[in-house]
N, C-alpha and C positions, 0 to 999 in steps of 0.2 A: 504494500500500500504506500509504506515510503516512498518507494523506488518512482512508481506513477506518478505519486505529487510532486516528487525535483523534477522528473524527463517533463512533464507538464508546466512546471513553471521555469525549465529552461526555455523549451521552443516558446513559451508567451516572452521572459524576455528579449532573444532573438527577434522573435514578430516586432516588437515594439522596438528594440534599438535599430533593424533593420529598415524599417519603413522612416526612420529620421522623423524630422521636424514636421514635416509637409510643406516645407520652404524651398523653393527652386533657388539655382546656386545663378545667382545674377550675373552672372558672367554667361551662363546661357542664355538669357533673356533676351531677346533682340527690342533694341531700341523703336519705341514710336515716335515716330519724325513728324512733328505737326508744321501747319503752315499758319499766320495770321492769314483770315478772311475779314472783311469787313461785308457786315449783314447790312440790307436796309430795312430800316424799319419805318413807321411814321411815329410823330412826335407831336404833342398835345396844340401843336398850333398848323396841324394840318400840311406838315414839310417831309420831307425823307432827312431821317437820321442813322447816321451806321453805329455800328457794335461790333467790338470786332471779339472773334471766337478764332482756336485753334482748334483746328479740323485736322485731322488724319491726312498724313501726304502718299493718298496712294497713286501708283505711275501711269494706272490707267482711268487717264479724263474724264470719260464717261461716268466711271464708279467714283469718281471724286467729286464731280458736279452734283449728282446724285446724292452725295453728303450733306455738300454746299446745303442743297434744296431743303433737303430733310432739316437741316438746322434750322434754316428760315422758317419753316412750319412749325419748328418747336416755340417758336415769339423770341419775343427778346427774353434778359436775362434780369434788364435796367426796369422799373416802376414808372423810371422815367418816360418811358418809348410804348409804343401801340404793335400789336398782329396785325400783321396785313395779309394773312391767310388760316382760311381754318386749319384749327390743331387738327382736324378728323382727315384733310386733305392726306391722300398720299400719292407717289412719283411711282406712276403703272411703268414707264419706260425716258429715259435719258439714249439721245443718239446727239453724236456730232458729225459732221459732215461740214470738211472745210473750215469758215467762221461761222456756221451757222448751228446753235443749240437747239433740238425739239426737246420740249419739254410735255410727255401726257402726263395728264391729272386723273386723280379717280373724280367721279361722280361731286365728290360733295364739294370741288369746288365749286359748284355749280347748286348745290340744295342748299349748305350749310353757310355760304360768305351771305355778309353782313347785308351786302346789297348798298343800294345807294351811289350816284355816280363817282364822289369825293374818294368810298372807300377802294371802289374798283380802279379809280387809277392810282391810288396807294399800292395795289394790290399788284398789276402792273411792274408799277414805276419799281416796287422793291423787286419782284424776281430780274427785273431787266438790269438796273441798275448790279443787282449784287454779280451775276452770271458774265456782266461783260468788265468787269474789273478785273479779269484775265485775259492776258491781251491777245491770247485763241480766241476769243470772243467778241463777237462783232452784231449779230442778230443772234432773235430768239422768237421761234415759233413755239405757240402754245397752244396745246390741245387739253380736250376733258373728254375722254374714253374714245379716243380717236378721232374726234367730232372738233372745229373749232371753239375756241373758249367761246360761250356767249353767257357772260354772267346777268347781267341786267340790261343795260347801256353800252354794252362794247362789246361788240363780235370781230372776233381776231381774227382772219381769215389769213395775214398774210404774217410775214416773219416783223418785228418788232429792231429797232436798232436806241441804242441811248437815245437818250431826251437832254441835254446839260443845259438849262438855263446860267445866261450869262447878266 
């Protein structure tokens, strides 16, 4: 009966000094390389204001812009700044071609946005502005479930290019 309770509480120490900490040896860890982005967002006096977040620097475009978007949907992070897209919105598909982004939307940019002309070209003005702050980007088509945006007041039929008031 002895004999079982040491062979038994050798292999449990074993188990336990073998299995370690459950801490990876950070020297294998491979680094997250972020990039600043600056978001737009809008701001209590009806303007676009950025915010800027470290995004993930992944090498391919597509799945990086894809980030980008996703952040912008999540609002800002400031009390100070406004959504310019429903949280419920999400990015069915990212392609780029050339300088030119398509961005589709699920459905609810189109059930769930706020409405109202003000908020739609907030709404707009932020994916445009934040997407062409990389100088791959130049226009932006936007769909909602393959179909052009048409959220209330504004049917997008064709690719969108910045706006910079001077």
């Amino acid at each position: 009966m002895k004999k079982i309770f040491i062979i038994v509480s050798l292999i449990a120490c074993l188990l336990v000094f073998s299995s370690g900490c459950g801490c990876t040896n950070p020297r294998q860890a491979e680094p997250v390389i972020t990039l600043p982005v600056n978001l737009f967002f809008a701001n209590s006096y009806g303007e676009m204001a950025t915010e800027m977040r470290e995004i993930a620097n992944i090498p391919d475009h597509e799945q990086f812009l894809k980030l980008v978007i996703e952040e912008l949907i999540k609002g800002p992070e400031s009390e100070s700044l406004i959504a310019t897209i429903p949280e419920t919105v999400k990015v069915h598909a990212l392609t780029i071609e050339t300088d030119l982004v398509h961005v589709d939307f699920s459905r609810e940019m189109h059930t769930d946005h706020w409405r109202g002309a003000d908020s739609e070209v907030m709404t707009i003005n932020s994916i445009v502005n934040t997407l062409t702050e990389f100088p791959f980007v130049e226009r932006i088509k936007m769909t909602v479930a393959g179909e052009a945006m048409n959220i209330e007041h504004m049917f997008l039929d064709e690719p969108i290019r910045r706006y910079e008031i001077y």
